[in-house]
BAFI-3210 file (N, C-alpha, C; in Angstrom, 3 decimals, decimal comma, padded with zeros to 6 digits):
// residues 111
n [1|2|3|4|5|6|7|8|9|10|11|12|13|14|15|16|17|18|19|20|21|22|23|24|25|26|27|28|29|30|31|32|33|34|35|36|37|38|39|40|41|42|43|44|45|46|47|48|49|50|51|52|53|54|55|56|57|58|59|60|61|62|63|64|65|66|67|68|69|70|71|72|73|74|75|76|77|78|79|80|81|82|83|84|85|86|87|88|89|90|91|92|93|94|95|96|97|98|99|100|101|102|103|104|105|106|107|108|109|110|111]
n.u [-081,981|-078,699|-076,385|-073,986|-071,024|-069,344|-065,619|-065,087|-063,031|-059,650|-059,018|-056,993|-054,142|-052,366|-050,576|-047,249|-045,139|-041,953|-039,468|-036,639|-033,801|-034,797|-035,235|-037,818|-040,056|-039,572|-039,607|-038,898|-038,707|-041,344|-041,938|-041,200|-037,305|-033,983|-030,648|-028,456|-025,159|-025,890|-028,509|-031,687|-033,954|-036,795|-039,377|-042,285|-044,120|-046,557|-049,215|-049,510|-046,437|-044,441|-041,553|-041,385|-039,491|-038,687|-036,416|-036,214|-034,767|-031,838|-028,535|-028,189|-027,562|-027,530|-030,655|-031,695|-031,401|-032,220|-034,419|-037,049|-037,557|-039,576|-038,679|-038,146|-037,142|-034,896|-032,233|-032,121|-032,313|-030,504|-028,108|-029,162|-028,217|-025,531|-024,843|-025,252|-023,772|-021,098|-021,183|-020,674|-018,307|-016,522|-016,828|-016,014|-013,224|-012,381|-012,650|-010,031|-008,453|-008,135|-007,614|-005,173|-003,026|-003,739|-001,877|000,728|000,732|000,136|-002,791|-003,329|-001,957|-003,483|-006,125]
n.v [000,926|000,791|002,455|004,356|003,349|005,277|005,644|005,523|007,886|007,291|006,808|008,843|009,708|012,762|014,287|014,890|017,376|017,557|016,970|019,190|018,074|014,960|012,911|012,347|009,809|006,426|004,138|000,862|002,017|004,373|005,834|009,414|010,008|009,305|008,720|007,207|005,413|003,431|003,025|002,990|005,763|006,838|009,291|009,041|011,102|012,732|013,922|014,122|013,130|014,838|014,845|012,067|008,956|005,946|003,522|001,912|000,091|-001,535|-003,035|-006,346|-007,296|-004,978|-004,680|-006,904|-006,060|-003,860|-003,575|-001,546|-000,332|002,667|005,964|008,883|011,472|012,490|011,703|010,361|007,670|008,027|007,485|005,230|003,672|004,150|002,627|-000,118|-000,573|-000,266|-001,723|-003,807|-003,241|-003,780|-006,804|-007,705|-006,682|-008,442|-011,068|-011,013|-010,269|-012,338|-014,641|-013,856|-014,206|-016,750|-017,552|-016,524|-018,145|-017,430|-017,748|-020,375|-021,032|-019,642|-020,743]
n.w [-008,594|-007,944|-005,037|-005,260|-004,103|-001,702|-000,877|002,924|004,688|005,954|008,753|010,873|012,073|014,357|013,036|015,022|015,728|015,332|017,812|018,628|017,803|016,924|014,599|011,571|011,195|009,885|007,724|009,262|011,784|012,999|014,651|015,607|016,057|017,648|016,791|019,351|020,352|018,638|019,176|018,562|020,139|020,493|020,451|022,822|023,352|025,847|026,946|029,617|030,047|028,742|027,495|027,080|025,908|024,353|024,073|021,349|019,246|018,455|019,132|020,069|022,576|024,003|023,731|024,896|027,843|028,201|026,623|024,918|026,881|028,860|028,927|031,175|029,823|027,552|028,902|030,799|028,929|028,041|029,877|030,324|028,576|028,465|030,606|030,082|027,727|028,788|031,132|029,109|027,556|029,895|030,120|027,816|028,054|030,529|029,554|027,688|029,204|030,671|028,969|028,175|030,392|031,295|028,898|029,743|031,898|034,387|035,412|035,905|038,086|039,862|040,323]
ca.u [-080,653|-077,574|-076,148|-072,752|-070,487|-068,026|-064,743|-064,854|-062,241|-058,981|-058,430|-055,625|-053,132|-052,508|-048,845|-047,018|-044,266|-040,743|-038,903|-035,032|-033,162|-035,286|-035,607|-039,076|-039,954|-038,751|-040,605|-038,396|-039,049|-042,510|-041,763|-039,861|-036,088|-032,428|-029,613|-026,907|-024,520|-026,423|-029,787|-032,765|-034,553|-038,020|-040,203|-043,394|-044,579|-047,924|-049,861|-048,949|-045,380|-043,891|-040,549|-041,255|-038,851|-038,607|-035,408|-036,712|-033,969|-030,779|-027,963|-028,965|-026,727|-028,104|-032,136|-031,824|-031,214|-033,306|-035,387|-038,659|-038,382|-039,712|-037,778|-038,543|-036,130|-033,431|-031,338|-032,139|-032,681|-028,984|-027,711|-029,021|-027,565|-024,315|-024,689|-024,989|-022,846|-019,974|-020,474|-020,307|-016,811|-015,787|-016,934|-014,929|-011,723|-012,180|-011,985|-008,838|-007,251|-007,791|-006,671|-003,558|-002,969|-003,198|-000,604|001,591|000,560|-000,950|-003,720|-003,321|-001,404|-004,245|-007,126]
ca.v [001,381|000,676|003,712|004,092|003,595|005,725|005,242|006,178|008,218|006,549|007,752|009,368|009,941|013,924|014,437|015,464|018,653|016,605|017,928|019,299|016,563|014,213|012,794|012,061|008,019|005,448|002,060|000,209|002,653|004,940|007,005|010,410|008,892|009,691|007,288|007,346|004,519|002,161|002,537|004,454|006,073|007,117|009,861|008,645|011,880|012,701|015,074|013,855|013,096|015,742|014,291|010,795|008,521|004,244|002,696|000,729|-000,177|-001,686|-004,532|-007,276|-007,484|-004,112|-004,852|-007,767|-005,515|-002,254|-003,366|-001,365|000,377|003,898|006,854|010,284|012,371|011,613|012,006|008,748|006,558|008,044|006,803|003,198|003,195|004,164|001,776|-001,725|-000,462|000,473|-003,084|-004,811|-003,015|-004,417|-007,784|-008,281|-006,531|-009,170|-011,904|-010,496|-010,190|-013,833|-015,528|-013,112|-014,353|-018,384|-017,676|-016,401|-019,169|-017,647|-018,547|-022,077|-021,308|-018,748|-021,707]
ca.w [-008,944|-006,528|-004,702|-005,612|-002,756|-001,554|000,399|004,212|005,088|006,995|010,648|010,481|013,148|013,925|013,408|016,164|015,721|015,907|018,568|018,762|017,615|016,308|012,591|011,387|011,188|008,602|007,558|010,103|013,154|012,273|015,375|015,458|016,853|017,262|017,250|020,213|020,641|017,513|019,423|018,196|021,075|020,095|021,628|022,472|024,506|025,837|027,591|030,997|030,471|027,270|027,604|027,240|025,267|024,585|023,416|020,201|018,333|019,121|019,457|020,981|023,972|024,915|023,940|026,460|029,216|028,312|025,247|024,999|027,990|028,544|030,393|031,693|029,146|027,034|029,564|031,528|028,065|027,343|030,666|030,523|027,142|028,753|031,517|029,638|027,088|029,692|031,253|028,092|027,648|030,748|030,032|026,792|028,306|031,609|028,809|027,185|029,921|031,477|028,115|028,698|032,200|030,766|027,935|030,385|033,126|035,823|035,636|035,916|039,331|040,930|040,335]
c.u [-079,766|-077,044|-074,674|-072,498|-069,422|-066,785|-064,767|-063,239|-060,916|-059,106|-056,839|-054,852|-052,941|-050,576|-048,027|-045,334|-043,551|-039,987|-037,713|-035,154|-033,402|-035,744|-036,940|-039,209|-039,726|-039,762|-039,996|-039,159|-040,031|-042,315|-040,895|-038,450|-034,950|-031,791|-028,569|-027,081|-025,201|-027,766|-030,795|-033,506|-035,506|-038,863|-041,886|-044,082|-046,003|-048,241|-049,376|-047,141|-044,679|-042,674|-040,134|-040,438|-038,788|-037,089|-036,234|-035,694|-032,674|-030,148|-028,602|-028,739|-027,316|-030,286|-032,372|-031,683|-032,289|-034,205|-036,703|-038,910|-038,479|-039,004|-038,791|-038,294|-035,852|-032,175|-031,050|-031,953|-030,785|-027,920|-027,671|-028,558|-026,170|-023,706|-024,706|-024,058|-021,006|-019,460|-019,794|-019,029|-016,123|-015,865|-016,065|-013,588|-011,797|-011,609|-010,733|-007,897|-007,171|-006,852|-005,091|-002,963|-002,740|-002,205|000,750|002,186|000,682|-001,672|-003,932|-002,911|-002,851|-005,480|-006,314]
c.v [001,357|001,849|003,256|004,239|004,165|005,257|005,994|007,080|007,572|007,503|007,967|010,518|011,634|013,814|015,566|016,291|018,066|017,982|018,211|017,695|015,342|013,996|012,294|010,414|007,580|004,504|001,290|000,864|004,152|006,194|007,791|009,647|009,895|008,651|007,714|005,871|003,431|002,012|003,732|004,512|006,351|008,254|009,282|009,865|012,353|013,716|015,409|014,102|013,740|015,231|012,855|009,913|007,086|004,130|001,726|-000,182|-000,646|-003,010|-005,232|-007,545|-006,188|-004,333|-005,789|-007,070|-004,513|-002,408|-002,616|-000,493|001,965|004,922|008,000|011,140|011,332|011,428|010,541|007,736|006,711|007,189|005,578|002,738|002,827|003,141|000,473|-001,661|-000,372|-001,317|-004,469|-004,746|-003,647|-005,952|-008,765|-008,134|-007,471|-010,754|-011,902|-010,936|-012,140|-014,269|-014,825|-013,905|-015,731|-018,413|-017,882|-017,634|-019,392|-017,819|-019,744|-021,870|-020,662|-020,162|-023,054]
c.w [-007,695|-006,588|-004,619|-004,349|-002,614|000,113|001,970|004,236|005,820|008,427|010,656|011,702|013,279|014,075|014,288|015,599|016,360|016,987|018,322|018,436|016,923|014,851|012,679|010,922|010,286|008,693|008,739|011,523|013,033|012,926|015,412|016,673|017,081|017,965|018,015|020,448|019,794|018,320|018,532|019,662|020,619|020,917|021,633|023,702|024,735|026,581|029,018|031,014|028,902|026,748|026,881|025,866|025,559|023,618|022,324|019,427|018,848|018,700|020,134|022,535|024,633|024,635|024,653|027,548|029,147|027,364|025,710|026,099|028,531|029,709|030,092|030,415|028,169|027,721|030,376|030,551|027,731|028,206|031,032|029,810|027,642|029,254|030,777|028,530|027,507|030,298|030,232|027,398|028,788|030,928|029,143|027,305|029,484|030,555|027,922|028,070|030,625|029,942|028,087|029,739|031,815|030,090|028,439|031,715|034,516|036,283|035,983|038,207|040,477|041,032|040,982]
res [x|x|x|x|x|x|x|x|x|x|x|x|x|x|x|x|x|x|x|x|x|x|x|x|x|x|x|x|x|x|x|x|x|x|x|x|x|x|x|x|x|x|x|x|x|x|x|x|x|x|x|x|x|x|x|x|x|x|x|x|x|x|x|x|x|x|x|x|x|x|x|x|x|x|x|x|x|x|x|x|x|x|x|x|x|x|x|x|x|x|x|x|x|x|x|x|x|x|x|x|x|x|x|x|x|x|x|x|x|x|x]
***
């Protein structure tokens, strides 16, 4: 007579007590998050470092610069946010302003 078989158990993750701030994970992004400036930040914190947070989520113009990469806080992940977001304001208004500057046709004279 065959011995019925039963299912093993899964291994099963222990869920970790979201911190301040953070929403609990989605199908897209599994880990507890919060969104500043269209990114999700993620905590991925551990024994060693309690704090710890990865940028996951994002535009593209800013996941080329910071994709994936893990900070101290939220405090630093908020700041690099700031920082490529800040230059990428100054990148569009530098192109504004030149096609300004041709219309008018100074440009032509400064080159």
């Amino acid at each position: 007579m065959k011995k019925k078989v039963t299912k093993k158990a899964q291994n099963i993750k222990t869920v970790q007590a979201l911190r301040e701030g953070f929403r609990s994970g989605t199908k897209k992004n599994p880990l507890p998050h919060f969104k500043y400036l269209n990114c999700a930040v993620s905590d991925i914190s551990s024994e060693k470092f309690p704090e710890m947070v990865q940028i996951t989520m994002g535009p593209a113009k800013i996941m080329n610069e910071i994709g994936n990469k893990r900070y101290v806080n939220e405090a630093f992940a908020k700041l690099a946010i700031d920082e490529v977001h800040g230059f990428n304001i100054v990148d569009k208004g530098a192109k504004g302003v030149e096609a300004e500057l041709a219309e008018i046709g100074i440009l032509n004279i400064i080159e």
